[in-house]
Residue, then its C-alpha position, 0 to 999 in steps of 0.5 A: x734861176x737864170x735862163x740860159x741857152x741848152x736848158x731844157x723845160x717841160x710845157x704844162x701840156x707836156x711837150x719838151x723845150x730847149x733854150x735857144x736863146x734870149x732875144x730882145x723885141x725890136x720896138x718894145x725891148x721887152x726880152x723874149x726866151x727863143x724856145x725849140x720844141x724838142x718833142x714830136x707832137x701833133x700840137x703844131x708843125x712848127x718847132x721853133x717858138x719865141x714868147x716874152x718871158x715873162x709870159x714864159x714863166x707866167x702861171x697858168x689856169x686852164x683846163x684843170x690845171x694850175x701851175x707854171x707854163x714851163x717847168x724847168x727839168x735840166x741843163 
């Protein structure tokens, strides 16, 4: 599937994200997903996230968990 701008994903500790849009890094021009927090949480003041992508869709073993990072939940 491709990323794209209005997609919403689900992080694995269960906060809601929407695509902002696909950034590339100045030096590296690795691409990074521009990510809004769409929840209110006590995770972090901040709402808007930017991550490489490939760390966006990297699995994930922490704290009993295996998985995806983000799942993709709709449009």
């Amino acid at each position: 599937m491709e990323i794209e701008a209005g997609q919403i994903y689900k992080h694995y500790k269960g906060d809601a994200y929407k695509i902002i849009t696909l950034a590339k890094h100045s030096e590296t021009e690795e691409w990074m997903i521009v990510y809004e927090r769409l929840t209110d949480t006590v995770h972090s003041g901040y709402k808007i996230w930017a991550r490489p992508q490939a760390m966006f869709f990297d699995h994930v073993e922490k704290d009993g968990y295996s998985g995806p990072r983000f799942e993709y939940v709709s449009e």
